[in-house]
C-alpha positions as CSV (number, residue, x, y, z in Angstrom):
1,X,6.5,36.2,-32.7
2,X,7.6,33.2,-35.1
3,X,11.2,34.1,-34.7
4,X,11.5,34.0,-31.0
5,X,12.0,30.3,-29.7
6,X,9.0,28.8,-27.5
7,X,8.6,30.1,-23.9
8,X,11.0,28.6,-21.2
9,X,9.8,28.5,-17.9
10,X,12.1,27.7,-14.8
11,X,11.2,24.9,-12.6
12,X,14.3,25.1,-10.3
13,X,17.6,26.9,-9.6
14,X,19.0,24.4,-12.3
15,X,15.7,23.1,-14.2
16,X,13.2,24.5,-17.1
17,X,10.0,23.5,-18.1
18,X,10.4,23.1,-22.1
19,X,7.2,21.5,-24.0
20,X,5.8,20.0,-21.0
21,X,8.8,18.4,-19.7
22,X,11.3,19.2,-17.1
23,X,15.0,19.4,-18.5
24,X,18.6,20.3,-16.6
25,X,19.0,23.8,-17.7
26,X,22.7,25.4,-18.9
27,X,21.0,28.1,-20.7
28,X,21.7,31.8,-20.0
29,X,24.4,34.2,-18.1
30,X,22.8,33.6,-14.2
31,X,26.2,32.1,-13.4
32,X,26.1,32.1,-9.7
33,X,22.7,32.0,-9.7
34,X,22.2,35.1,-7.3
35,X,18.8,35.8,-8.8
36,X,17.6,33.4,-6.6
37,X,19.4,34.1,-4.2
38,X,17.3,34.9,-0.7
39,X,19.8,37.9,0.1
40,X,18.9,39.7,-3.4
41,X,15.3,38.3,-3.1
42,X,14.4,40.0,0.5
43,X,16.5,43.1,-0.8
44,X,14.4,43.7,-3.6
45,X,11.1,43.2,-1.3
46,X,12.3,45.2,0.8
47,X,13.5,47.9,-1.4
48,X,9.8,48.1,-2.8
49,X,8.1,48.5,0.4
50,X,10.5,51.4,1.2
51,X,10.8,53.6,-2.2
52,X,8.7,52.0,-4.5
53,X,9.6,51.1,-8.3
54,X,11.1,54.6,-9.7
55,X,12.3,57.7,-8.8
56,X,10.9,58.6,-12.1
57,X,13.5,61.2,-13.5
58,X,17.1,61.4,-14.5
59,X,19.8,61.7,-11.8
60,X,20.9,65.0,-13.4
61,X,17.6,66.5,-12.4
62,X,15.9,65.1,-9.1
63,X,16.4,60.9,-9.5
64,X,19.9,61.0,-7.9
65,X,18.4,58.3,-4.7
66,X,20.7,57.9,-2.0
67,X,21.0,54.3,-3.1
68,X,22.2,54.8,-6.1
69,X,25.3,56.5,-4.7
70,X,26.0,53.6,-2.2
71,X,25.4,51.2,-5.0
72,X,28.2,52.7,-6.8
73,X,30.6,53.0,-4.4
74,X,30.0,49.0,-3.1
75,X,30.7,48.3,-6.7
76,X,33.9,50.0,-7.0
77,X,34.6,48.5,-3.6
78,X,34.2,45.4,-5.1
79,X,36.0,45.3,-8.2
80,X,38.8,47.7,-6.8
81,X,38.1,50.7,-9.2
82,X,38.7,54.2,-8.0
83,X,35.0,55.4,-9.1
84,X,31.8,53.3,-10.4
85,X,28.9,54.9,-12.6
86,X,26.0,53.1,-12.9
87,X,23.4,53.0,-16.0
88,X,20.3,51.4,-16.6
89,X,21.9,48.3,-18.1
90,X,25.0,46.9,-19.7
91,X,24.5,47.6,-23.2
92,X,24.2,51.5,-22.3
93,X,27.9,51.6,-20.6
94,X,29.7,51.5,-23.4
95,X,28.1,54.2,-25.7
96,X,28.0,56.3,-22.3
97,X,32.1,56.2,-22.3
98,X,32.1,56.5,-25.7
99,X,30.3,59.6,-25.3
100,X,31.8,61.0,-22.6
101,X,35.1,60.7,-24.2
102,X,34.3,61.9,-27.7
103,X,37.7,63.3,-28.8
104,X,39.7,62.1,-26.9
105,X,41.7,60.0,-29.0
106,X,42.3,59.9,-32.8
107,X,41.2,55.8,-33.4
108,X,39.2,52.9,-32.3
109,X,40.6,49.4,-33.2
110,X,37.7,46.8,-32.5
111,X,38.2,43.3,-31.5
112,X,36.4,41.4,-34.8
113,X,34.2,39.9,-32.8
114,X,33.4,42.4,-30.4
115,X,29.9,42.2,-28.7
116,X,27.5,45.0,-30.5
117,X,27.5,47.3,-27.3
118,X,31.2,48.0,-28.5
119,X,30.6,48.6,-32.3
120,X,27.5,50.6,-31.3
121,X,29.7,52.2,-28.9
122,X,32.5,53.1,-31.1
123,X,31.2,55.4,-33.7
124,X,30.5,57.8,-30.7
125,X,34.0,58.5,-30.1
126,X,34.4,61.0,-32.8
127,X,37.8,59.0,-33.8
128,X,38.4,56.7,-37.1
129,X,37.5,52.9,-36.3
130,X,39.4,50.3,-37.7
131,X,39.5,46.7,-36.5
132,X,41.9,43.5,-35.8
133,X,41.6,40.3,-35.9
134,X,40.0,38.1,-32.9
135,X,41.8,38.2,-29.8
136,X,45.3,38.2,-31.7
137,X,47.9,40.8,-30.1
138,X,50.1,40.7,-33.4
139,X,47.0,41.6,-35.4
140,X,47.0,44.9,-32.7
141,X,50.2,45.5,-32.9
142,X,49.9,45.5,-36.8
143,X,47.1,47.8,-36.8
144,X,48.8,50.1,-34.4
145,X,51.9,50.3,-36.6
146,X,49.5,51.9,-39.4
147,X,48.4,54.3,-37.6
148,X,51.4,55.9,-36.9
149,X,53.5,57.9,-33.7
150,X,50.8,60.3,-32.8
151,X,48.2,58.3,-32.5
152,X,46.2,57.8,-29.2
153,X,44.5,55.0,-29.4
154,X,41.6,53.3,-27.8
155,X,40.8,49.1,-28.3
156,X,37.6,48.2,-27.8
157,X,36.9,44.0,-26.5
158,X,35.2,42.0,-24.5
159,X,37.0,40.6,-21.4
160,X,35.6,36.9,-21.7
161,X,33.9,36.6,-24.9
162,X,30.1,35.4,-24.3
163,X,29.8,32.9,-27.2
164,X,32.8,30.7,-25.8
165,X,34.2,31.9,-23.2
166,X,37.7,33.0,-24.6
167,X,39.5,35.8,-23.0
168,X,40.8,39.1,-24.4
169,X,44.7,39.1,-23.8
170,X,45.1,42.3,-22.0
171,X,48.7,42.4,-20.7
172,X,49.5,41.8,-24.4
173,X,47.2,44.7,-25.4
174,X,48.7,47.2,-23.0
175,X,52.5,46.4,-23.2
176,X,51.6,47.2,-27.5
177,X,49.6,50.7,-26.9
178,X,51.2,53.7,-26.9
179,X,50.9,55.6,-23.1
180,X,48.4,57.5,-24.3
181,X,46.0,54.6,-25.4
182,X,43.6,52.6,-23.4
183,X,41.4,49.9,-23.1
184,X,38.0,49.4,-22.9
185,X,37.0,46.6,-21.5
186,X,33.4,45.2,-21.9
187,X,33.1,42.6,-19.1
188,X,30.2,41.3,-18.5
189,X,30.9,37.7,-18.9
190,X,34.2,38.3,-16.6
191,X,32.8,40.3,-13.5
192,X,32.0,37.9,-10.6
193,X,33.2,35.1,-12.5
194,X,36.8,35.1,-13.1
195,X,39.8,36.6,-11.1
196,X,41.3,35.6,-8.0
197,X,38.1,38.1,-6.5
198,X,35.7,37.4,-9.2
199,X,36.7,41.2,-9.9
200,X,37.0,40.4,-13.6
201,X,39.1,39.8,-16.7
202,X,41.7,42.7,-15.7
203,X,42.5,41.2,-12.3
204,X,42.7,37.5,-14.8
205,X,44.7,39.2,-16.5
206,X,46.7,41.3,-13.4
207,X,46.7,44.8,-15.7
208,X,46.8,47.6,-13.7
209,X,43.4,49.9,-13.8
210,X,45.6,53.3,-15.1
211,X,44.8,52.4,-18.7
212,X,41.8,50.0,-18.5
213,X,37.7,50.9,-18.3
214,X,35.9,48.3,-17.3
215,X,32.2,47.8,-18.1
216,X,30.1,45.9,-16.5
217,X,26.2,44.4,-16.3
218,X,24.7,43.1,-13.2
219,X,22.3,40.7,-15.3
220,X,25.1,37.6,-15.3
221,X,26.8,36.6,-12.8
222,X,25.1,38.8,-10.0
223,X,21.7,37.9,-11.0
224,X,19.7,40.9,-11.2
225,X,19.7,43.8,-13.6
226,X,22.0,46.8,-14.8
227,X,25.1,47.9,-16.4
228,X,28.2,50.5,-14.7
229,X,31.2,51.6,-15.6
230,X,34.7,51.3,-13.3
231,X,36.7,53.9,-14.1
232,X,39.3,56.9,-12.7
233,X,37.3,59.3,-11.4
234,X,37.9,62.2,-14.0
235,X,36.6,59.3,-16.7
236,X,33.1,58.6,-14.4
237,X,33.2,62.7,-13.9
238,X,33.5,62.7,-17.7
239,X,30.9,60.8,-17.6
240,X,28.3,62.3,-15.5
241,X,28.9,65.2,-17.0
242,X,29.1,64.7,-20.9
243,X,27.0,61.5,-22.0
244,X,23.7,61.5,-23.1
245,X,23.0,58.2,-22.1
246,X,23.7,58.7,-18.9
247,X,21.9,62.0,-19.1
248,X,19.1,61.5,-20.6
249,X,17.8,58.4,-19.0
250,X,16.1,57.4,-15.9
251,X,18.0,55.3,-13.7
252,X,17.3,51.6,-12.3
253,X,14.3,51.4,-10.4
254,X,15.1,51.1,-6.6
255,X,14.4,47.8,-5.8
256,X,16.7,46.6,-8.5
257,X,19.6,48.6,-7.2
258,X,18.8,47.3,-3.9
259,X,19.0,43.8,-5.1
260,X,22.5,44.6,-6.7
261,X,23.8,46.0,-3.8
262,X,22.9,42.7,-2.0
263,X,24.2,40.7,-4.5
264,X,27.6,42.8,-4.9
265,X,27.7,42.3,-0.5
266,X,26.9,38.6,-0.6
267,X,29.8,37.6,-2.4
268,X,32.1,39.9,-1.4
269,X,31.6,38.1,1.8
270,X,30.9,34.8,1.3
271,X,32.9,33.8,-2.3
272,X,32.4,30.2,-1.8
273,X,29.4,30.2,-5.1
274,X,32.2,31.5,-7.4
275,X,35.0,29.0,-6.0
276,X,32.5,26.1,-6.5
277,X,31.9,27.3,-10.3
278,X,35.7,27.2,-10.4
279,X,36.2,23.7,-9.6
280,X,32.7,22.5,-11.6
281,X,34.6,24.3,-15.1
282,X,37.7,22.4,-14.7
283,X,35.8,19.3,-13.8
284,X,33.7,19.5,-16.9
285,X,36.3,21.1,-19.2
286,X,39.2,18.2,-18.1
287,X,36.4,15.9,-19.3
288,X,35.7,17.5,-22.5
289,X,39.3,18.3,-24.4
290,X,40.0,14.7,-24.3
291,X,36.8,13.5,-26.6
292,X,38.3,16.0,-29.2
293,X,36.6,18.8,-28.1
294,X,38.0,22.6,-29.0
295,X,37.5,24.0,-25.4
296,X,39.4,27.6,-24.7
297,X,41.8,26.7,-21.6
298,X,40.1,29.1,-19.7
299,X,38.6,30.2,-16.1
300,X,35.3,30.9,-17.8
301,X,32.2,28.6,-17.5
302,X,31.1,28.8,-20.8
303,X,31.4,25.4,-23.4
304,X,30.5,26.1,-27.0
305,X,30.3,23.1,-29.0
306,X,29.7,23.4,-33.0
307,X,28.1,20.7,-35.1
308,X,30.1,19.8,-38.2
309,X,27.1,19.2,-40.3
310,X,23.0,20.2,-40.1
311,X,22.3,16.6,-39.6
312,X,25.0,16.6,-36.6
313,X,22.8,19.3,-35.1
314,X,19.5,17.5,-35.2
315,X,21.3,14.3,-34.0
316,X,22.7,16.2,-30.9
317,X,19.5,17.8,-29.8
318,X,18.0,14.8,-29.7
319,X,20.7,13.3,-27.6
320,X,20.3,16.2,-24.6
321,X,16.6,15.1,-24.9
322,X,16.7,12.0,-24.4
323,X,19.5,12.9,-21.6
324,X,17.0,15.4,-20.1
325,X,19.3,18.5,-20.7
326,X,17.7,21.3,-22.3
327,X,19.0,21.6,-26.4
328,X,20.9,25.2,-26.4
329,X,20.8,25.9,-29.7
330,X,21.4,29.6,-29.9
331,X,22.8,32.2,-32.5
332,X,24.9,34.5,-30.6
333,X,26.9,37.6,-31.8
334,X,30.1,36.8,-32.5
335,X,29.8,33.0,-33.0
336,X,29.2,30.8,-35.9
337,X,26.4,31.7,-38.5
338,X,24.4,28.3,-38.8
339,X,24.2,28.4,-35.0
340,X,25.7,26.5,-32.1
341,X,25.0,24.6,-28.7
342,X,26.5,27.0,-25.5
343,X,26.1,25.6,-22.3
344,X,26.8,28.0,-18.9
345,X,27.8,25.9,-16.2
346,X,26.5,27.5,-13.0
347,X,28.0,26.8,-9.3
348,X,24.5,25.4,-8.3
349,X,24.2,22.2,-11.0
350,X,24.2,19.1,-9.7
351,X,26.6,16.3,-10.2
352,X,24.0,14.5,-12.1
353,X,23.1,17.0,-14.1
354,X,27.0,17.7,-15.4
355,X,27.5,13.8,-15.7
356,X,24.5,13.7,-18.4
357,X,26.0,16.8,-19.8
358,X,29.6,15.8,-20.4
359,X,28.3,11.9,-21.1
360,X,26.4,13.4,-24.5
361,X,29.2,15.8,-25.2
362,X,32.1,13.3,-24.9
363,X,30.2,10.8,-27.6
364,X,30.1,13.2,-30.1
365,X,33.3,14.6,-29.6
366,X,34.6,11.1,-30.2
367,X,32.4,10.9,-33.0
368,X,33.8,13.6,-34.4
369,X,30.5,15.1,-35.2
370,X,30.8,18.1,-33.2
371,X,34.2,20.6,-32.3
């Protein structure tokens, strides 16, 4: 199709093979770069052999595997949550709360640049939707003030926002909601990443759990595929019992919850991948903010750089080129129009590869072609 980009194909943990050459690769979400990962590898062998691809039907009816369950419970194990639900992938889990809770509260206010799981996922509520500026607490607290004293409201944001890696302020959110509002938290950039557990952009932020849903893929930084919800357990009973999404679908085939499940125990026992990611973002971000660079002072391994003009654009990707890093040009929801460069740091790139990263970046930073 002419408006997908050419074919990638990986050559490495780290590497792509991009129009016949090899480049250092800071594409994509694979974080910790657990699909690769010989734990999650043998687990999804293994989970073939056993069960096969698909229970082929809904776990209302006769799909609810024994796996699944133990799935869920390792993932709320993991990120401390009373109850996990799983769904067939991260985009899903926010309609299916949406869903579940239709009614429950009288208005949705929407982060303006909320990924479009959330603005898909808000109509579903049955409640007005309104939204506030970009991560901007006084913006909330000014749209709450409309809404006036009987309000229960729910906010809908990202935890780390994918396009830059910017965090949603959620101690600032909750200490402005009424006790009847709630947060719901789409974290997919945040889980495994950030945190003093890699338990996401609530334990960043230390907010307690009472007033926070947290939603969640497997596709990023645990490296295989899925979405699921961490929740109280009358929300994931809410749930189970009242979304169509949920409902109506047929859940992950068995070797893929097999590989999540090895994932989620690998680095609940061994967080040394996440810790090394730690220390690579502030190596690379300390490097950056000094060429002029507008870096979020973040936890989150994500580096969005902007050209200031078209021409700045073609100049940079030929720069990585020639520096053998692959040119991520992307346009992402929620970041500029004319496109951008986002580079994902991962806890497997090599020194060599961030030094002809941060080499290209700091030149035009200082050439003040790029922010």
């Amino acid at each position: 199709m002419r408006d997908l980009p050419d074919p990638l194909d990986q050559a490495g943990r780290t590497v792509v093979r991009w129009r016949g050459r090899e480049f250092a690769y800071f594409g994509g979400c694979d974080y910790l770069r657990m699909s690769g990962h010989p734990s999650v590898l043998r687990a999804l062998q293994d989970g073939a052999k056993a069960g096969g691809l698909n229970v082929a039907a809904s776990r209302k009816t006769t799909g609810n595997h024994g796996l699944y369950e133990l799935l869920e419970r390792e993932c709320a194990r993991f990120f401390g949550a009373e109850r996990a639900v799983l769904l067939p992938n991260g985009y899903l889990t926010n309609l299916a709360v949406a869903q579940a809770l239709a009614g429950r509260f009288t208005h949705v206010l929407l982060d303006a640049r909320a990924h479009a799981s959330l603005l898909d996922a808000a109509p579903a509520f049955s409640a007005r939707v309104a939204g506030f500026p970009h991560r901007n607490p006084a913006g909330l607290g000014h749209a709450l003030k409309r809404l006036g004293r009987a309000a229960k409201p729910v906010v809908l944001t990202d935890g780390v926002f994918g396009h830059d890696g910017s965090v949603a302020p959620l101690a600032s959110y909750l200490a402005l909601l009424p006790r009847d509002g709630c947060i719901l938290v789409d974290d997919a950039h945040g889980a495994g990443v950030v945190g003093r557990r890699g338990r996401g952009t609530p334990e960043l932020e230390k907010v307690s759990r009472e007033r926070v849903i947290q939603t969640i893929t497997f596709s990023k930084a645990f490296g295989v595929f899925g979405g699921a919800v961490l929740a109280s357990r009358d929300v994931c009973a809410q749930i189970v019992a009242r979304s169509r999404a949920w409902t109506g679908c047929t859940p992950l085939p068995l070797p893929v919850a097999a590989a999540a499940l090895a994932s989620l125990k690998t680095l609940r026992a061994d967080d040394s991948r996440r810790v090394r990611l730690a220390g690579i973002t502030r190596f690379v971000k300390a490097r950056l903010k000094p060429a002029g660079l507008e870096i979020p002072d973040t936890p989150a391994s994500i580096i969005a750089i902007t050209p200031t003009a078209t021409r700045h654009t073609r100049r940079l990707s030929q720069q990585l080129v020639a520096a053998g890093v692959f040119p991520s040009l992307i346009r992402y929801p929620g970041g500029p129009e004319g496109g951008y460069f986002r580079f994902a740091l991962s806890s497997e790139h090599t020194l060599e590869q961030l030094a002809a990263l941060v080499r290209v970046l700091q030149y035009n930073g200082r050439q003040a072609e790029v922010h």
